[in-house]
MDTraj code that builds the backbone (N, CA, C; nanometers):
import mdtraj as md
import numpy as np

residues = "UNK UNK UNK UNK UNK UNK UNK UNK UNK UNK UNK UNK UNK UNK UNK UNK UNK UNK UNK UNK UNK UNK UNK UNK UNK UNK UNK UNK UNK UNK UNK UNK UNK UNK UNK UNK UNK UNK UNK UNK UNK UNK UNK UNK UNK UNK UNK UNK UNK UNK UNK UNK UNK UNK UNK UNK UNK UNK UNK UNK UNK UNK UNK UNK UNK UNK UNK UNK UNK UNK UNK UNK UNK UNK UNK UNK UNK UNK UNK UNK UNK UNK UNK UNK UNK UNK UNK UNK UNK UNK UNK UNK UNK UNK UNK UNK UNK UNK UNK UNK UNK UNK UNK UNK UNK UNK UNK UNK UNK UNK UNK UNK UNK UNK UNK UNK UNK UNK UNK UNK UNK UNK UNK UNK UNK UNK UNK UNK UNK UNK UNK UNK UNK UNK UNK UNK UNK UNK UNK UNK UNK UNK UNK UNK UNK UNK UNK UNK UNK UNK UNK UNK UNK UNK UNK UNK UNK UNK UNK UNK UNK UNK UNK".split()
xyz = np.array([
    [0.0841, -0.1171, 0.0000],
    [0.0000, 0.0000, 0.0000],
    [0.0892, 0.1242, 0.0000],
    [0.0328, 0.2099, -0.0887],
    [0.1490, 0.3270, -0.1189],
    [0.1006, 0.4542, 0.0462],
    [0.2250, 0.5220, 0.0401],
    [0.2245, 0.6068, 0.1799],
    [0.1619, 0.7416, 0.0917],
    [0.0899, 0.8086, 0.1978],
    [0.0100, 0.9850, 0.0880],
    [0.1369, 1.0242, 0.1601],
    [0.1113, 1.1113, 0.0190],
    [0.2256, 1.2252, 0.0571],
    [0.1567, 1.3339, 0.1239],
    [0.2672, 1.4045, 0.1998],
    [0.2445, 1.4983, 0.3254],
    [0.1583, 1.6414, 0.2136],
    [0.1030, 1.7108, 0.2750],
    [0.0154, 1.7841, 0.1776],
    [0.1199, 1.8981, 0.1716],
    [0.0649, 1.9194, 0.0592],
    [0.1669, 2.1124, -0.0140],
    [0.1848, 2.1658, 0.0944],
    [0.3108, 2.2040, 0.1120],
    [0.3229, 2.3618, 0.2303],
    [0.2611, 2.4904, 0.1464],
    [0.2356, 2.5906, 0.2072],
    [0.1506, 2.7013, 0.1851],
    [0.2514, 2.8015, 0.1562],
    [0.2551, 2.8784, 0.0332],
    [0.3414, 2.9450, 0.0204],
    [0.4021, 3.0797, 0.1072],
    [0.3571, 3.0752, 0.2334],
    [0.3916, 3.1267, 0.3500],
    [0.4896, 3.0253, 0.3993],
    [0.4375, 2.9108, 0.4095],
    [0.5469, 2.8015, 0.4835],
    [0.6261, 2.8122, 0.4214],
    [0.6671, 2.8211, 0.2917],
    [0.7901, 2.7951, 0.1589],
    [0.8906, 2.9228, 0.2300],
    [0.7901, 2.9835, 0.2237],
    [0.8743, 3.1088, 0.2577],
    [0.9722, 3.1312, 0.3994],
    [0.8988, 3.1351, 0.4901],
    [0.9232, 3.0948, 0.6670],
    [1.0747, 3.0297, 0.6388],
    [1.0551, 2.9071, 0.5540],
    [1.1113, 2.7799, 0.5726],
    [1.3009, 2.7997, 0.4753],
    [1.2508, 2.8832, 0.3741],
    [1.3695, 2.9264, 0.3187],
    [1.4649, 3.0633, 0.3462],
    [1.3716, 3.1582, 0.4215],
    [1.4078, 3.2660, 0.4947],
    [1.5066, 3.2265, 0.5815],
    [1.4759, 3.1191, 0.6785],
    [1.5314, 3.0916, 0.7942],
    [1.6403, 2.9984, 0.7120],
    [1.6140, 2.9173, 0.6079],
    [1.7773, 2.8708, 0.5540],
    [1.8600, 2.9495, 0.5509],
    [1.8227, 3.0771, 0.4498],
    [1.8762, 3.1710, 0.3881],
    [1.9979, 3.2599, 0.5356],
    [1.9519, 3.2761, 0.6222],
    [1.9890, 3.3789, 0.7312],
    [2.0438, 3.2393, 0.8480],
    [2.0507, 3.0993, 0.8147],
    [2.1489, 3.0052, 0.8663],
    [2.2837, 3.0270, 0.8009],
    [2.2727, 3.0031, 0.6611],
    [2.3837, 2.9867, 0.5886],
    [2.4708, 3.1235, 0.5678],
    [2.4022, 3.2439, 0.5949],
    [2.4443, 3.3943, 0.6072],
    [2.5585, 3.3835, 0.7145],
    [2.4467, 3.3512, 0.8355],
    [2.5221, 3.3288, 0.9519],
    [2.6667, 3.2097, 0.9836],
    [2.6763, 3.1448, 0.9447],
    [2.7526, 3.0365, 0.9315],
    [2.8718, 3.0451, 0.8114],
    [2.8630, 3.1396, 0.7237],
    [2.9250, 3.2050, 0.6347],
    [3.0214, 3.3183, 0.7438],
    [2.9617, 3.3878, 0.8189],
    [3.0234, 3.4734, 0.8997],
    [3.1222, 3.4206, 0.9782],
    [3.0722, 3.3163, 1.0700],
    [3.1438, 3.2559, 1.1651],
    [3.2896, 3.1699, 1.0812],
    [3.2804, 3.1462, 0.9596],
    [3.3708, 3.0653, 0.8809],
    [3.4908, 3.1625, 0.8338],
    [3.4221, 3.2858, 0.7837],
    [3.4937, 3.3877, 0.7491],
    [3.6059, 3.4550, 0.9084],
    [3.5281, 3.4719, 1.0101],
    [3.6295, 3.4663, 1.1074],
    [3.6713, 3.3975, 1.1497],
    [3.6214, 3.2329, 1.1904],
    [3.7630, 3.1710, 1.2020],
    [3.8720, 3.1465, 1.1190],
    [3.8571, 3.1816, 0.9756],
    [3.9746, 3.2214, 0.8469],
    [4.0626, 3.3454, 0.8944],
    [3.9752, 3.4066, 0.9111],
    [4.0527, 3.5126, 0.9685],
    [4.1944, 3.4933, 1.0879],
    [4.1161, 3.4604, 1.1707],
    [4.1663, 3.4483, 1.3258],
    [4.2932, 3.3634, 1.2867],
    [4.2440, 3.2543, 1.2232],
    [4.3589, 3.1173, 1.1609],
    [4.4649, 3.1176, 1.0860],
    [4.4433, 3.2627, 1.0119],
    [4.5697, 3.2998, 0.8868],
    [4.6860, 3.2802, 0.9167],
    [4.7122, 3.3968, 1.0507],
    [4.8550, 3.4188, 1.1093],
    [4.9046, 3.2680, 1.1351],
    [4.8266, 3.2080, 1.2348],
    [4.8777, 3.0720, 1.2727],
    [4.9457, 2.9910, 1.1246],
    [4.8320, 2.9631, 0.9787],
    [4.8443, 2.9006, 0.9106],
    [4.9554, 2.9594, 0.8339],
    [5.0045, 3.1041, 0.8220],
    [5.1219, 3.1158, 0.7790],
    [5.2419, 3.0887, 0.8182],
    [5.2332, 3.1047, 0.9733],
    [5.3231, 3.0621, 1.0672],
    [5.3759, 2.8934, 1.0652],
    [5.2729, 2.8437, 1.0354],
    [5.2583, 2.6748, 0.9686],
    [5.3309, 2.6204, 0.9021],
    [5.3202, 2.7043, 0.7856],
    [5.3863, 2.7074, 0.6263],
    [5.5279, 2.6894, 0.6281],
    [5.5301, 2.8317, 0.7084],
    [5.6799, 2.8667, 0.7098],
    [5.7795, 2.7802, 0.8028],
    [5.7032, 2.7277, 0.8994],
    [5.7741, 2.6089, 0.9876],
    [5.7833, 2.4800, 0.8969],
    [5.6839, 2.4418, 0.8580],
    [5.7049, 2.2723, 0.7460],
    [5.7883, 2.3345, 0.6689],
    [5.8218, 2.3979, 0.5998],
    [5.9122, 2.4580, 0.5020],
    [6.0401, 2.4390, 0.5494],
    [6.0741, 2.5197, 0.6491],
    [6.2165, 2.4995, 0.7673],
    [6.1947, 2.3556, 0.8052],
    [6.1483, 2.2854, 0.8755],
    [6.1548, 2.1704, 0.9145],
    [6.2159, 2.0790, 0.7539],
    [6.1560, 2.0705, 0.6519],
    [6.1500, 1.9792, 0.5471],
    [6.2626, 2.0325, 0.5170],
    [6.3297, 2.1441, 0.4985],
    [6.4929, 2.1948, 0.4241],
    [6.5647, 2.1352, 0.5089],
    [6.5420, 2.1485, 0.6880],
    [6.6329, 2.0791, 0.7791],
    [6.6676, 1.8771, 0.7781],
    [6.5354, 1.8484, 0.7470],
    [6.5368, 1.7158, 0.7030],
    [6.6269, 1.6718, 0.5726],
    [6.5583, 1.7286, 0.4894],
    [6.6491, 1.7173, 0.3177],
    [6.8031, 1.7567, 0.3556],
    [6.8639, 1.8375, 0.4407],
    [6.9800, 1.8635, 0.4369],
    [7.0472, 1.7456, 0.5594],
    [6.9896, 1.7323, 0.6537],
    [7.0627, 1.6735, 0.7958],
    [7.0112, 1.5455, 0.8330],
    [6.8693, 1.5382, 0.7806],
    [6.8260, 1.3660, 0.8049],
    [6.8677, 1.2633, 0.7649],
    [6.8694, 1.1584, 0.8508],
    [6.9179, 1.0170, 0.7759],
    [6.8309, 0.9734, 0.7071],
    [6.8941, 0.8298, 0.6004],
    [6.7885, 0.7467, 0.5881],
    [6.6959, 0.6680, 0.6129],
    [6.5899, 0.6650, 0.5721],
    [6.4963, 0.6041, 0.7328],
    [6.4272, 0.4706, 0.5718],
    [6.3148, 0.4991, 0.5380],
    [6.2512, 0.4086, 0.4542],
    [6.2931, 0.4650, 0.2556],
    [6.2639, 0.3687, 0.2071],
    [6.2851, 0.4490, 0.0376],
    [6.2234, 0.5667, 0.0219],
    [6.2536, 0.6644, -0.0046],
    [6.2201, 0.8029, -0.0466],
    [6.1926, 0.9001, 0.0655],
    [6.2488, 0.8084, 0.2025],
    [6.1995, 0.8814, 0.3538],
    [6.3288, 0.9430, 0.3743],
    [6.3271, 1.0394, 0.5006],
    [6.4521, 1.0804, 0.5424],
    [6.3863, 1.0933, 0.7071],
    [6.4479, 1.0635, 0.8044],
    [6.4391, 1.0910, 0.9735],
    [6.5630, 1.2248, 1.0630],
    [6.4831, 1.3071, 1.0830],
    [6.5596, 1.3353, 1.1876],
    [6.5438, 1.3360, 1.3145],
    [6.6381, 1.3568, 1.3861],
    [6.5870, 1.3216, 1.5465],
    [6.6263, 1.3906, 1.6407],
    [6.5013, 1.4493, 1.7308],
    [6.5580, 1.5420, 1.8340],
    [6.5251, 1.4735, 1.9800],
    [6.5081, 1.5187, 2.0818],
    [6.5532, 1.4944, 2.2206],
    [6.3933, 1.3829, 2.2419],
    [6.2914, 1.4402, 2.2180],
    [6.1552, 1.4326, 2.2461],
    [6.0680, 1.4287, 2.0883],
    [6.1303, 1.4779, 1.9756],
    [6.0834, 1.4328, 1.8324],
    [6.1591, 1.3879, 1.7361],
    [6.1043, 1.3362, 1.6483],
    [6.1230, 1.3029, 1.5537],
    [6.0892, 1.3286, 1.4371],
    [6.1221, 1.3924, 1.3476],
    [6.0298, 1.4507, 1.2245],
    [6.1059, 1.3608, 1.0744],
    [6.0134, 1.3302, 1.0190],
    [6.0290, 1.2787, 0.9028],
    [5.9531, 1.2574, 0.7652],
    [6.0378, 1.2614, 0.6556],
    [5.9671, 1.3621, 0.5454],
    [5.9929, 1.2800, 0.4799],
    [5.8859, 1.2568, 0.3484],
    [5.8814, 1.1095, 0.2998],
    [5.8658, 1.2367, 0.1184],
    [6.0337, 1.2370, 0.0233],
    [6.0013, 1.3111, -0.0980],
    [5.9543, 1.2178, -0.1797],
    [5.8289, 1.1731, -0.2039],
    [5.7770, 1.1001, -0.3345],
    [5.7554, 1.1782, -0.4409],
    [5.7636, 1.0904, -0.5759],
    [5.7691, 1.1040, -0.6973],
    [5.6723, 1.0135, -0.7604],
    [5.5872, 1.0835, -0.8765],
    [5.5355, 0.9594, -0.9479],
    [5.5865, 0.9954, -1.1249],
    [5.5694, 0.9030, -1.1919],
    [5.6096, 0.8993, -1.3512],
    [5.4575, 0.8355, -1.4049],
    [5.4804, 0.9069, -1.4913],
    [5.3699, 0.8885, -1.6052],
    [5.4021, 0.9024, -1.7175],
    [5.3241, 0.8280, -1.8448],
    [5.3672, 0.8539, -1.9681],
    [5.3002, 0.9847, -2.0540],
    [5.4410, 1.0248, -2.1304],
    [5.3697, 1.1583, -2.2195],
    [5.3393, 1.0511, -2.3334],
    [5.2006, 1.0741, -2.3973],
    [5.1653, 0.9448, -2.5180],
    [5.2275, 1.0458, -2.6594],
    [5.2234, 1.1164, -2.6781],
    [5.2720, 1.2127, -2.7362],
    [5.4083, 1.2607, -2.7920],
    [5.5210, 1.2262, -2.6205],
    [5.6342, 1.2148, -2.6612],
    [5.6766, 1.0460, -2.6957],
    [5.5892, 0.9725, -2.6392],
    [5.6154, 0.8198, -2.6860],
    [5.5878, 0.8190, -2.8239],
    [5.4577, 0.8570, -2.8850],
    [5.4600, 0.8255, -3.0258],
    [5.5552, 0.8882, -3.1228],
    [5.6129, 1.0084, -3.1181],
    [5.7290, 1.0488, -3.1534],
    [5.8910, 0.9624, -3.1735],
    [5.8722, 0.9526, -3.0460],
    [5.9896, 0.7925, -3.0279],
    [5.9981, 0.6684, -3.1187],
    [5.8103, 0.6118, -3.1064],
    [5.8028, 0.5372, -3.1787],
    [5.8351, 0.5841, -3.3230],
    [5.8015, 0.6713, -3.3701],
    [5.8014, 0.7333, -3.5158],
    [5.9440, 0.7224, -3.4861],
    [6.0476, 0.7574, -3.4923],
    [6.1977, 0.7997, -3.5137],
    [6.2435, 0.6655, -3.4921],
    [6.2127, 0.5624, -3.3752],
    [6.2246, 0.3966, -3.4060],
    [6.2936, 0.3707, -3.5215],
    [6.0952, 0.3573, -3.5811],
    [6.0662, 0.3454, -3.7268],
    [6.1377, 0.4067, -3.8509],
    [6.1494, 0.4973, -3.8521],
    [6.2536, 0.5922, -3.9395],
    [6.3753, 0.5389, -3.9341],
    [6.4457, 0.5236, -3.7740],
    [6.5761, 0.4819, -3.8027],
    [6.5631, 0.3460, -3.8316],
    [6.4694, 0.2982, -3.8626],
    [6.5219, 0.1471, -3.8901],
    [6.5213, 0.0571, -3.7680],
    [6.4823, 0.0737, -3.6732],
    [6.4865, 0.0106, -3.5579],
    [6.3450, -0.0270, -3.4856],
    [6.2656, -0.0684, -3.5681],
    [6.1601, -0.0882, -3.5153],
    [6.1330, -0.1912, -3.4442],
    [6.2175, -0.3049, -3.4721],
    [6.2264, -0.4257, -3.3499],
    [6.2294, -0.4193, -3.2213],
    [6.2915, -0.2697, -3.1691],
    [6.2975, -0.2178, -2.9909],
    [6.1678, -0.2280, -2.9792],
    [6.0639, -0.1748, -3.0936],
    [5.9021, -0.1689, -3.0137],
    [5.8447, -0.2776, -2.9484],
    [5.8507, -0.3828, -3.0117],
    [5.7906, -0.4872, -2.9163],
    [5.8768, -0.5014, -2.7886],
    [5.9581, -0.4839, -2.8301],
    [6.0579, -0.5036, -2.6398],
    [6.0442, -0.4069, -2.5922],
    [6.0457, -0.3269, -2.6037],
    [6.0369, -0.1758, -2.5299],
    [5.8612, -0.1038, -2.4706],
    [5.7867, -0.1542, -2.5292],
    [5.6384, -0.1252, -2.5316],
    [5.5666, -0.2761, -2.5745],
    [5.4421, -0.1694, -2.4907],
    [5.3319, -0.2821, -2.4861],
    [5.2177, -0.1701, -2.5479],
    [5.1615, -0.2600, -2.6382],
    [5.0761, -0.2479, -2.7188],
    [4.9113, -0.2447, -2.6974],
    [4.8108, -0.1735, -2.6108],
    [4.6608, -0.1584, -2.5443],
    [4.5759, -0.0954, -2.6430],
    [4.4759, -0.2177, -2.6813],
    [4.3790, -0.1205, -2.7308],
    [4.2693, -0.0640, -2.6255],
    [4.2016, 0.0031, -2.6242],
    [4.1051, 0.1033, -2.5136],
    [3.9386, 0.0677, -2.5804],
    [3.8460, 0.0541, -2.5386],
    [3.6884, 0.0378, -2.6436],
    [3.6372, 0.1341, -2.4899],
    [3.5954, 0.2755, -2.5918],
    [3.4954, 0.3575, -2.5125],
    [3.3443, 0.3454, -2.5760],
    [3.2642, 0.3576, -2.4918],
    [3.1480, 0.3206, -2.5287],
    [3.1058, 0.5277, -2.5594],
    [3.0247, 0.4765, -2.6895],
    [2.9949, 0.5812, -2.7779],
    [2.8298, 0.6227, -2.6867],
    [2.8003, 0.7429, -2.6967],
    [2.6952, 0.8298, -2.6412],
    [2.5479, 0.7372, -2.7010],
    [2.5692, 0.6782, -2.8568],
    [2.4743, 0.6489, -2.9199],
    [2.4219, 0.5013, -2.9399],
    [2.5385, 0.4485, -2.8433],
    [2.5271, 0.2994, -2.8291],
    [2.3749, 0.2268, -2.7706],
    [2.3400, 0.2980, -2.7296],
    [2.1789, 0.2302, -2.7075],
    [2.0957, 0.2301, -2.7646],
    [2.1438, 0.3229, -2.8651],
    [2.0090, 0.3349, -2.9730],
    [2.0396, 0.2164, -3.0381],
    [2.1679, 0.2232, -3.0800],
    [2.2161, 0.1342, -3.2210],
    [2.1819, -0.0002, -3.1091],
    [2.2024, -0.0514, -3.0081],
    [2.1350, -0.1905, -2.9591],
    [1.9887, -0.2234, -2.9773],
    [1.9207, -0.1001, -2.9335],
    [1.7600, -0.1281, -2.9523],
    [1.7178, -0.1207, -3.1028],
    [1.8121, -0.1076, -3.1841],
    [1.7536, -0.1473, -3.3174],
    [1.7960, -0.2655, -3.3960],
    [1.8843, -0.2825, -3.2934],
    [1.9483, -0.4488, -3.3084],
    [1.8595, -0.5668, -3.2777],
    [1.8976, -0.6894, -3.3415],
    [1.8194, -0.8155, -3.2346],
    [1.8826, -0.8767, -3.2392],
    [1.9606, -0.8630, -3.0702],
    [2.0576, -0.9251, -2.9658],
    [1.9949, -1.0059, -2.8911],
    [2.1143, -1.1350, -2.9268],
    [1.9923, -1.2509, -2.7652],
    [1.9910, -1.2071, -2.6733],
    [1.8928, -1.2589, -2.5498],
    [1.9020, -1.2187, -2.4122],
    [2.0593, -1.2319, -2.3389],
    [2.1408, -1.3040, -2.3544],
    [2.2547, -1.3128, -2.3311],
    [2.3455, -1.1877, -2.3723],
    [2.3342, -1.1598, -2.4750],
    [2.4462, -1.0523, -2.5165],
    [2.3530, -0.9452, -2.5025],
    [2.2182, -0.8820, -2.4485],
    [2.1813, -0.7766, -2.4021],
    [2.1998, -0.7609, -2.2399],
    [2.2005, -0.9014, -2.1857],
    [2.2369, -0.8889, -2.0386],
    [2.3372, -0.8448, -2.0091],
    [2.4718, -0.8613, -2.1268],
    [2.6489, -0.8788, -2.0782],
    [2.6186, -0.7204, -2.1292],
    [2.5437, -0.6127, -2.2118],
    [2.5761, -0.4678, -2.2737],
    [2.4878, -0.4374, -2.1323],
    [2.3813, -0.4708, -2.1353],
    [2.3572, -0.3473, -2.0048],
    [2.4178, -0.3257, -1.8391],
    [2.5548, -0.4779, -1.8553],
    [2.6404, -0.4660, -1.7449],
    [2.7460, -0.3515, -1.7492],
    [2.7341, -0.3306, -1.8653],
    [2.8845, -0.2354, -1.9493],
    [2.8828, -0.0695, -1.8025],
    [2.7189, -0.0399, -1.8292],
    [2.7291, 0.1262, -1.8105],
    [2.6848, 0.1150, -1.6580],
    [2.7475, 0.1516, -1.6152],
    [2.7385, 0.1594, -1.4183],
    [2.6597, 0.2782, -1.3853],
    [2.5678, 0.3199, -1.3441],
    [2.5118, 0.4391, -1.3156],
    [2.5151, 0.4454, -1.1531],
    [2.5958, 0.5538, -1.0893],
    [2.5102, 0.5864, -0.9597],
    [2.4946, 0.7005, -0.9399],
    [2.4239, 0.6955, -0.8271],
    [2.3364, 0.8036, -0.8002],
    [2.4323, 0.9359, -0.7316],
    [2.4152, 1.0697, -0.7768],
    [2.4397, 1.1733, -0.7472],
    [2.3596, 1.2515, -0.5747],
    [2.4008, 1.3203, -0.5107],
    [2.3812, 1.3195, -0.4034],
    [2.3310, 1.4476, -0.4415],
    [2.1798, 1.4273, -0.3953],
    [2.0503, 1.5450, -0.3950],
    [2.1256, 1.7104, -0.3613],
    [2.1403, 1.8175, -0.4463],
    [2.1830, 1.9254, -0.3907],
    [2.0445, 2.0280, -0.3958],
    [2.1206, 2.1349, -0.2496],
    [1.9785, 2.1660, -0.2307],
    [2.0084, 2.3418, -0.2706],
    [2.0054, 2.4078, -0.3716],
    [1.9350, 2.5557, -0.3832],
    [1.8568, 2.6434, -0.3181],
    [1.9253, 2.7481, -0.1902],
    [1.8006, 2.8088, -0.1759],
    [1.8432, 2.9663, -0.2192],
    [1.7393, 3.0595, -0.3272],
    [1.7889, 3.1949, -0.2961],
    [1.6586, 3.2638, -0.3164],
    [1.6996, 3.3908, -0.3438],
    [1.5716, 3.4409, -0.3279],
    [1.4811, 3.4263, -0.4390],
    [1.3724, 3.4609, -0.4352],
    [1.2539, 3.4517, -0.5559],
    [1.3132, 3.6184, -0.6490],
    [1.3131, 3.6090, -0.7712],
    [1.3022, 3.7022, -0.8780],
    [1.2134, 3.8026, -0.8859],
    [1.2058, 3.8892, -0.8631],
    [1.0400, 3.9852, -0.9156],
    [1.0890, 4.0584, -1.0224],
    [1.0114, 4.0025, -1.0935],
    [1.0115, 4.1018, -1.2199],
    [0.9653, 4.2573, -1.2579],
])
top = md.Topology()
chain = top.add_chain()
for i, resn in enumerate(residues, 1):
    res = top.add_residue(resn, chain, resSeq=i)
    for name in ("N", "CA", "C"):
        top.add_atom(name, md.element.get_by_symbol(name[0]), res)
traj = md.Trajectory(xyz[None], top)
């Protein structure tokens, strides 16, 4: 048995009800803006200490783990971990590959690289299925393809327009 829905609020209630959002989020905007405030000095003061601390590490710390460094004082210990990541430019790789090829050396490619093809699913792919006739099997394995979830309800409040 389906539940009734709660009846229309009265466009007095709409109002009441978004007024008082409106002059929460005002308020709470304020209080955010001064504790930014209040917090600056400290958070520059912050900055400028991890900064000194991490030059003192990079210059005087030992080695502690791969890419870590430790230093050590009476009661601390501070330690700064410089990671790195690598990624490929596809761009400067295909270039490479091209000049390979040119010089005559195209045999490095298979040793040197690995070869991926990618299948993106096209905007129009559902049409072109529903005009298809796909068994139940190979329509079950396409509508596993596209994952949909759900977006988290956002809520708008401002004022009404008068024209």
């Amino acid at each position: 048995m389906a539940t009734p829905s709660p009846a229309a609020p009265t466009p007095a209630a709409v109002d009441e009800l978004a007024s008082r959002h409106e002059t929460l989020e005002r308020e709470l905007e304020e209080i955010a803006n001064q504790a930014a405030e209040e917090a600056a000095p400290k958070n520059a003061e912050l900055e400028k200490l991890e900064v000194q601390l991490l030059d003192l590490v990079k210059a005087h710390g030992s080695a502690h783990a791969e890419k870590s460094k430790l230093l050590h004082g009476i009661a601390w210990e501070v330690m700064a971990t410089f990671g790195s990541s690598t990624s490929t430019d596809n761009a400067a790789l295909e270039r490479f590959r091209l000049a390979l090829v040119q010089a005559k050396q195209g045999r490095l490619l298979r040793r040197m690289f690995e070869k991926t093809v990618r299948w993106l699913l096209k905007p129009e792919a559902s049409e072109i299925v529903k005009g298809e006739k796909l068994s139940k099997p190979l329509l079950a394995l396409y509508s596993q393809i596209a994952v949909v979830t759900p977006a988290t309800p956002r809520l708008t409040v401002r004022p009404k327009k008068t024209s």
